[in-house]
VEXNUKE-254380 format. One record per residue (C-alpha): x, y, z; residue number from 1; residue in three letters. Coordinates in nm, 2 decimals, padded with zeros to 4 digits. Layout:
        x        y        z    nr   rest
        X        Y        Z   NUM    ALA
...
! end
This chain:
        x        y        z    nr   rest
   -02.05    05.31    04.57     1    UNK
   -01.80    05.22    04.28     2    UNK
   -01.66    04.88    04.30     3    UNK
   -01.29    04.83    04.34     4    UNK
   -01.10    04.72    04.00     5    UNK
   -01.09    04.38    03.99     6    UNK
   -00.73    04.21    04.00     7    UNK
   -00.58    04.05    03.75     8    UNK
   -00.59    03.69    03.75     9    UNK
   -00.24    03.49    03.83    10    UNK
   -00.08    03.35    03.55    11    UNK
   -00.02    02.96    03.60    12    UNK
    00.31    02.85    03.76    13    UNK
    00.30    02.56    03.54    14    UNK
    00.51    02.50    03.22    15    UNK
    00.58    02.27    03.00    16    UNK
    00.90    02.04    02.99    17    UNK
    01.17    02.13    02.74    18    UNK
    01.44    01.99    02.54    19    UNK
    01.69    02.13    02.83    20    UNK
    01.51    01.99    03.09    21    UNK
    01.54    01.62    02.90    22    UNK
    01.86    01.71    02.85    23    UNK
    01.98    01.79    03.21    24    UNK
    01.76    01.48    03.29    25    UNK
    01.98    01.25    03.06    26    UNK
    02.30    01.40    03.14    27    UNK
    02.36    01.48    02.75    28    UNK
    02.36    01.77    02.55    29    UNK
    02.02    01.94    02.44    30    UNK
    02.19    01.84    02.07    31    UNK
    02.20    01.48    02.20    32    UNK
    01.81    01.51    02.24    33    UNK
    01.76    01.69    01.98    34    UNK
    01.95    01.37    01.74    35    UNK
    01.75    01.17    01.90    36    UNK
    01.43    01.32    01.85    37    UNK
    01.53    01.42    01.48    38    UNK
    01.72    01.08    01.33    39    UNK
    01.76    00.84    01.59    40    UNK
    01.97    00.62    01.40    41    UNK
    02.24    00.85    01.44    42    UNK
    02.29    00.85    01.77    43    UNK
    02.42    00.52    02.01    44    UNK
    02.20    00.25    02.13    45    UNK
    02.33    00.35    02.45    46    UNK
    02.25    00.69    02.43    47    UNK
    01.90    00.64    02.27    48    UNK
    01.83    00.43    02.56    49    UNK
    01.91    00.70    02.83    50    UNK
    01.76    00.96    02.62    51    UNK
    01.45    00.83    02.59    52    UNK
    01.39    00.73    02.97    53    UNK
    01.48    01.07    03.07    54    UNK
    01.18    01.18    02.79    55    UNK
    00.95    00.91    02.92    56    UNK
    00.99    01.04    03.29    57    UNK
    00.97    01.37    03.20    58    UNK
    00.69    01.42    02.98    59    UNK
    00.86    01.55    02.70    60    UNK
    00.66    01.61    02.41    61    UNK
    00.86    01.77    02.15    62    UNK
    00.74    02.08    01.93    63    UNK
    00.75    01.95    01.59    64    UNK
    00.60    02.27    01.46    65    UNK
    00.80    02.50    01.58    66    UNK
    01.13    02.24    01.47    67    UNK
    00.95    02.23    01.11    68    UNK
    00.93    02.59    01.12    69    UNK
    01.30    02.62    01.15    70    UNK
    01.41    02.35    00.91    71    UNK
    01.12    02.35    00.64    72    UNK
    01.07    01.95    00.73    73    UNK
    00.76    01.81    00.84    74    UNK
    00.89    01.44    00.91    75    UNK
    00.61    01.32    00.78    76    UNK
    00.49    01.13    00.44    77    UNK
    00.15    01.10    00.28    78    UNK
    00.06    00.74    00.14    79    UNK
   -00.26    00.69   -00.13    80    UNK
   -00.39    00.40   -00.16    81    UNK
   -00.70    00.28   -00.26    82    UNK
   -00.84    00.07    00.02    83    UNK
   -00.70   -00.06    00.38    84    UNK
   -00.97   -00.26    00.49    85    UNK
   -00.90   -00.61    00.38    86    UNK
   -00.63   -00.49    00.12    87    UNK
   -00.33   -00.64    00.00    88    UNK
   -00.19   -00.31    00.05    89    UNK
   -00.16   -00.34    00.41    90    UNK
    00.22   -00.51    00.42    91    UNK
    00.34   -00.27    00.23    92    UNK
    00.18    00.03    00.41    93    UNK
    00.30   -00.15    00.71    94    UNK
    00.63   -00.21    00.62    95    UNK
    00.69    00.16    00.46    96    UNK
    00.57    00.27    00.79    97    UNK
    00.81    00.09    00.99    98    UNK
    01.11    00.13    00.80    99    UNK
    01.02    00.51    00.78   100    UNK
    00.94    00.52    01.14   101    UNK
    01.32    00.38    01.27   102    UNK
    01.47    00.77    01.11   103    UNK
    01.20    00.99    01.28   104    UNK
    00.95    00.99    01.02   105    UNK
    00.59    00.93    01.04   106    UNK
    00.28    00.86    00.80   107    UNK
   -00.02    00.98    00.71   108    UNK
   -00.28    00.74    00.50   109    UNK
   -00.56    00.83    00.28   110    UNK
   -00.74    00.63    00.08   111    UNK
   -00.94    00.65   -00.26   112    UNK
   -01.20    00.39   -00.31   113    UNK
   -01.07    00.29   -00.65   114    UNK
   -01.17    00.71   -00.73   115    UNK
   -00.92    00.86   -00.94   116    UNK
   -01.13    01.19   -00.90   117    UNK
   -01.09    01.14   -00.52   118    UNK
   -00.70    01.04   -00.52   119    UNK
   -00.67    01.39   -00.69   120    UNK
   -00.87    01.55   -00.33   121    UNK
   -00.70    01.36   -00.08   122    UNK
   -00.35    01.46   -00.23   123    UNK
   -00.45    01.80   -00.25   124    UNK
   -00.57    01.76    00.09   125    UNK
   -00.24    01.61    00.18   126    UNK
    00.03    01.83    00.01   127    UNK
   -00.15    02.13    00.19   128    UNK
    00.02    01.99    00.50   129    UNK
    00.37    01.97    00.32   130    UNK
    00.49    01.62    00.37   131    UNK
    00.90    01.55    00.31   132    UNK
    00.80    01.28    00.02   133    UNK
    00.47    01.09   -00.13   134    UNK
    00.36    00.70   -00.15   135    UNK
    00.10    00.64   -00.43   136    UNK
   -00.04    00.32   -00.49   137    UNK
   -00.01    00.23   -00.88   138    UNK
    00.12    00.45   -01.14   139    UNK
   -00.21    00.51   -01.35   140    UNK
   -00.34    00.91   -01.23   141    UNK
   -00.53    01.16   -01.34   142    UNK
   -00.40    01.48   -01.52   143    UNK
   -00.48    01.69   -01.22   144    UNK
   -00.32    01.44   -00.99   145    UNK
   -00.01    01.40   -01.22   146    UNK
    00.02    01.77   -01.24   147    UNK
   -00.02    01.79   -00.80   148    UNK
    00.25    01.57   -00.80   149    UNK
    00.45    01.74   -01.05   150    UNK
    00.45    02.08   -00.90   151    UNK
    00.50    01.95   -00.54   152    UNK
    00.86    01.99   -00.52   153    UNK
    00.89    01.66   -00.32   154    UNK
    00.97    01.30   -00.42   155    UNK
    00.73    01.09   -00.53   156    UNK
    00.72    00.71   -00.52   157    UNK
    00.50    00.50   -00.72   158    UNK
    00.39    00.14   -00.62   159    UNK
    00.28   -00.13   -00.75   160    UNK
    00.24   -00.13   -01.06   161    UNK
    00.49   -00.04   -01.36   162    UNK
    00.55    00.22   -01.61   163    UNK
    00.72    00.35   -01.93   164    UNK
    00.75    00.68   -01.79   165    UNK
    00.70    00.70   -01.40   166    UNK
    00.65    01.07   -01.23   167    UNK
    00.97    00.99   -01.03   168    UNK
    01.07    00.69   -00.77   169    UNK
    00.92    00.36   -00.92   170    UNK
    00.86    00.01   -00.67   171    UNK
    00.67   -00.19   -00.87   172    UNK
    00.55   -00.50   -01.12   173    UNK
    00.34   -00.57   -01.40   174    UNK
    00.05   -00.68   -01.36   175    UNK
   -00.01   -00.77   -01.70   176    UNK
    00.25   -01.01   -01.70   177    UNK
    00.23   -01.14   -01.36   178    UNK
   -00.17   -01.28   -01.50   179    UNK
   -00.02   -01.40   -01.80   180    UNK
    00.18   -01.63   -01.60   181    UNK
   -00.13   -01.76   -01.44   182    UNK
   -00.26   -01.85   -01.75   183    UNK
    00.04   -02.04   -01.83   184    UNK
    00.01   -02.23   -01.53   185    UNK
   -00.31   -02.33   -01.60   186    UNK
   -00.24   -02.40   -01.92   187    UNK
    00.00   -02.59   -01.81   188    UNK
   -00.24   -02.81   -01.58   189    UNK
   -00.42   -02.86   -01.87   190    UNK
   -00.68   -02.57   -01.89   191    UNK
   -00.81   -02.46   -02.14   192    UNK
   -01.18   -02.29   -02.08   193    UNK
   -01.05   -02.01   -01.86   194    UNK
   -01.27   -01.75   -01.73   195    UNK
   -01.16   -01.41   -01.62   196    UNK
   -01.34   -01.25   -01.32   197    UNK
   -01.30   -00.94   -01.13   198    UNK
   -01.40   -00.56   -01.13   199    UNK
   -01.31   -00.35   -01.43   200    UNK
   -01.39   -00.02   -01.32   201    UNK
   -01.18    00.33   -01.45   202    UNK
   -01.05    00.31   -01.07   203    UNK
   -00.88    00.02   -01.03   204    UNK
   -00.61   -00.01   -01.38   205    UNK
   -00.40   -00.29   -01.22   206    UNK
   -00.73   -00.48   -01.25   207    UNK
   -00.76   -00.35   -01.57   208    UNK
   -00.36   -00.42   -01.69   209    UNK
   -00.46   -00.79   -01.53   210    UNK
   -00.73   -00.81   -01.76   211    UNK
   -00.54   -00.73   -02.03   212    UNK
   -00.28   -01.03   -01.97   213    UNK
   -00.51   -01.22   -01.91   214    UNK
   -00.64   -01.14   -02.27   215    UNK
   -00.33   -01.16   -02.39   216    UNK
   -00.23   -01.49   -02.30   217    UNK
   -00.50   -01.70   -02.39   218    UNK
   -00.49   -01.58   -02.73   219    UNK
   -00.14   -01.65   -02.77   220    UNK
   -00.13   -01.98   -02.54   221    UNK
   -00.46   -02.11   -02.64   222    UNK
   -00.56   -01.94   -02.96   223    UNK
   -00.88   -01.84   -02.73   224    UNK
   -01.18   -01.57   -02.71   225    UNK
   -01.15   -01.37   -02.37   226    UNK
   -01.37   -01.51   -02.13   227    UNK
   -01.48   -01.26   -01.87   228    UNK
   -01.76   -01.16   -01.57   229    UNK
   -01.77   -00.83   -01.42   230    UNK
   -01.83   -00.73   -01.03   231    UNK
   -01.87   -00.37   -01.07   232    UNK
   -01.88   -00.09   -00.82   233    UNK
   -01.93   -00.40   -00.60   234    UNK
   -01.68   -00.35   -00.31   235    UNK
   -01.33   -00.61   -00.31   236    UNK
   -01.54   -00.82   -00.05   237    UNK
   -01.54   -01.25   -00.03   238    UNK
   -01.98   -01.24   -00.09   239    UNK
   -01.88   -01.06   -00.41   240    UNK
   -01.64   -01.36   -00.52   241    UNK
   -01.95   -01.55   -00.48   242    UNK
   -02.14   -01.32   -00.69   243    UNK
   -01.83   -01.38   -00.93   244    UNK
   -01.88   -01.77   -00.96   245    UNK
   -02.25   -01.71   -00.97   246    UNK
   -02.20   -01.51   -01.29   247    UNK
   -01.94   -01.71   -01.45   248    UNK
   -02.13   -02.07   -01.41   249    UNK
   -02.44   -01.88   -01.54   250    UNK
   -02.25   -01.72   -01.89   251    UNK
   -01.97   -01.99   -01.88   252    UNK
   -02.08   -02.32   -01.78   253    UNK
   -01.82   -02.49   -01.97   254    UNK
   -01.57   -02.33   -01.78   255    UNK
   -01.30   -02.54   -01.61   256    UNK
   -01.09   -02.26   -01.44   257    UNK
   -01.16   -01.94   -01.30   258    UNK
   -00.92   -01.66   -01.22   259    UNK
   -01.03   -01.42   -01.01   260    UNK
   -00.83   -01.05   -00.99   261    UNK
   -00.80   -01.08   -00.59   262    UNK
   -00.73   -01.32   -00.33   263    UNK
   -01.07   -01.20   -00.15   264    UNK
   -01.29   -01.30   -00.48   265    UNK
   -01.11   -01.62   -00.46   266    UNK
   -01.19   -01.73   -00.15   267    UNK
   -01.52   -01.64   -00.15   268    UNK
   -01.57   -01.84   -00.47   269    UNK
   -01.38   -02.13   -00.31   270    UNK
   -01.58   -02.16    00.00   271    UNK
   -01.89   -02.16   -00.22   272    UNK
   -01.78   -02.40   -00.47   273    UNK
   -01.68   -02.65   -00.10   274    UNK
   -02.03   -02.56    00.01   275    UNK
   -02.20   -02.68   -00.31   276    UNK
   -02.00   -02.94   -00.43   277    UNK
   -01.84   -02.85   -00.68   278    UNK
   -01.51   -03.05   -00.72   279    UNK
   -01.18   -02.83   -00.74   280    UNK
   -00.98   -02.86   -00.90   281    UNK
   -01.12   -03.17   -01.09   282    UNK
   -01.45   -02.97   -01.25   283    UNK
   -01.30   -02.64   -01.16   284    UNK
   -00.93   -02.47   -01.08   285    UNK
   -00.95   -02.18   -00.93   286    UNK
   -00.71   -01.87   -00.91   287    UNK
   -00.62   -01.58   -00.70   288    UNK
   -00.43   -01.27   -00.68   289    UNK
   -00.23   -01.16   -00.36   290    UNK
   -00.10   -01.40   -00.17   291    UNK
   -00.29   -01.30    00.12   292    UNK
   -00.25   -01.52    00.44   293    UNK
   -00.55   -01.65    00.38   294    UNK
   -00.49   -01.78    00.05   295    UNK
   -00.25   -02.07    00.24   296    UNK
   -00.50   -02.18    00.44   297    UNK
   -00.80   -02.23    00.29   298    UNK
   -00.96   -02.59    00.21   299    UNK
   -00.86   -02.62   -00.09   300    UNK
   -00.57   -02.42   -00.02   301    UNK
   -00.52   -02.18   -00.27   302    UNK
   -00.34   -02.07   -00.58   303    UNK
   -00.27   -01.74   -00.68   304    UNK
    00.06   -01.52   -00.75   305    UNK
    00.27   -01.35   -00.49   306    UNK
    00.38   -01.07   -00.48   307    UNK
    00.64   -00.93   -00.21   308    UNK
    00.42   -00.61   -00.07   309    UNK
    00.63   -00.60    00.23   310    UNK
    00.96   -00.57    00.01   311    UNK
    00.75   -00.30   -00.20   312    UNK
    00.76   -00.09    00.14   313    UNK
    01.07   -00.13    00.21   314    UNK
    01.28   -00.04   -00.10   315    UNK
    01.01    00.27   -00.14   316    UNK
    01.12    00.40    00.20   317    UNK
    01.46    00.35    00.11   318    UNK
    01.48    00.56   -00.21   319    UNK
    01.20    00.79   -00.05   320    UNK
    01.48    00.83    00.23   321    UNK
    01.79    00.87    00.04   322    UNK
    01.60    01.16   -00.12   323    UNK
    01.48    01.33    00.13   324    UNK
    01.83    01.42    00.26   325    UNK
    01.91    01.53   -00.04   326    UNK
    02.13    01.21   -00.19   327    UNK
    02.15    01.04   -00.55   328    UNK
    01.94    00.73   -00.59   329    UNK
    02.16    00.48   -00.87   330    UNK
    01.85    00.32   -00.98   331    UNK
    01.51    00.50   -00.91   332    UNK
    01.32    00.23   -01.08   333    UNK
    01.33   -00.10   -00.91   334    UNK
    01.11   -00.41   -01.06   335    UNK
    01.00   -00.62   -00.78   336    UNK
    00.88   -00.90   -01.00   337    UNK
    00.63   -01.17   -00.87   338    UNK
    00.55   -01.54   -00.90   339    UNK
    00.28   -01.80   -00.95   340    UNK
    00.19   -02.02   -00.60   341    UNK
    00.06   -02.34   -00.72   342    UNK
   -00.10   -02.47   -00.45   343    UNK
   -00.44   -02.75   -00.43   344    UNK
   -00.71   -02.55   -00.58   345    UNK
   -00.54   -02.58   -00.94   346    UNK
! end
């Protein structure tokens, strides 16, 4: 006996919620919606409120692909850096993030692990998914990456560091000069056997550009030989700082001050030199990088030079922004600067 065909199965009732239905739901237009979706500056407080409690009860999840589709924006922007994890990156990540995040744009991070060979992957990986603009941490890059960049028909802001010749938006410092000033000031306090410590790897050039201050200024302020350790591929950790002091009190016993190219070798070294005895500063200054949080609150609290990571973010959304829609930016290349933080530990 044949079997009877079998019927065709219902299609589902269901549906997802549109822009009209927010709309209806709101009392605005679906333009109104669509504003506040796109660029909610734009629209009133008012009428951002309303908008968005009609979304909220409805459900509304707008289709970004298919609005990307129609106006070739993603309303999104990739960020490189080269760590998050403990980083004195993470205020201006944060602070990019927010500023972006108030005109309808969102962020997507990838880091590098100090690998310039890597930085070149994950922005390959990155422009593949065609971001509106690009945050890059420093503004030392590989051909390939330089060449990525380049050919990516979007602007590109570099970050802390400084250049002669930047690819094209620049938010930045030197570094060089920013550790030459910390050799002044412990110059100034009377220093004059100061060791350099931190990780010179290829990976990490505003290490090396710190270096090279540093070099610089004790050769012109104290008519001195470079005194330096190395970390290595060690990671930017606190037990490495004390890995730091270990190898500076071992090849530079003389020493009387140490500066350290982060805020977390510092630390580290600090809390060891409390633990042992060591007197700081009166045997031993020591010196950061960063201005982290921490840096305040350690016993000896410590000194190191600021920089203004949250401003960095800021201004780089700012000229990121202006260019996305298409406006002039009057001065691409903003200088941030920095300053020295005395505080007890020198």
């Amino acid at each position: 006996m044949t079997p009877p065909p079998s019927r065709p199965r219902k299609r589902s009732a269901t549906r997802s919620v549109t822009l009209s239905d927010v709309a209806a739901a709101a009392g605005v237009s679906a333009q109104t919606v669509s504003r506040v979706v796109r660029d909610p500056l734009s629209v009133s407080d008012a009428t951002c409120a309303k908008v968005r409690a009609a979304i909220a009860a409805t459900g509304y999840v707008p289709n970004l692909a298919a609005s990307n589709l129609a106006s070739n924006r993603s309303r999104t922007v990739a960020v490189v850096v080269p760590q998050i994890n403990a980083s004195v990156f993470a205020d201006t990540v944060h602070a990019f993030s927010t500023a972006l995040a108030r005109h309808g744009y969102q962020i997507f991070v990838g880091t590098t692990d100090y690998r310039p060979e890597h930085e070149e992957e994950v922005l390959r990986s990155f422009l593949g998914r065609r971001p509106d603009g690009v945050l890059m941490i420093g503004t030392d890059h590989t051909p390939g990456t330089r060449a990525l960049l380049g050919g990516a028909g979007v602007p590109v802001v570099e970050t802390w560091g400084w250049s002669d010749d930047p690819l094209d938006l620049l938010v930045g410092f030197s570094n060089a000069a920013a550790a030459s000033a910390m050799v002044a000031h412990l110059a100034e306090r009377g220093r004059r056997r100061i060791t350099f410590a931190g990780r010179h790897t290829s990976g990490d050039p505003r290490a090396a550009e710190r270096l090279d201050g540093y070099t610089r200024a004790v050769g012109e302020l104290l008519g001195a030989d470079p005194r330096t350790v190395d970390a290595g591929p060690e990671p930017v950790t606190m037990d490495t700082g004390v890995a730091l002091l270990d190898l500076v009190l071992e090849r530079y016993p003389d020493s009387d001050a140490v500066m350290f190219s982060s805020d977390v070798f510092a630390a580290g070294a600090l809390q060891a030199c409390v633990r042992r005895g060591i007197d700081v500063p009166g045997t031993l200054a020591v010196a950061g990088f960063g201005d982290f949080e921490l840096a305040r609150h350690l016993v000896p609290s410590l000194t190191t030079v600021a920089v203004p990571g949250s401003l960095i973010g800021e201004l780089g959304a700012e000229l990121l922004l202006t260019r996305m829609r298409g406006g002039d930016v009057e001065a691409p290349h903003r200088d941030v600067g920095h300053r020295v933080v005395a505080r007890e530990s020198s």
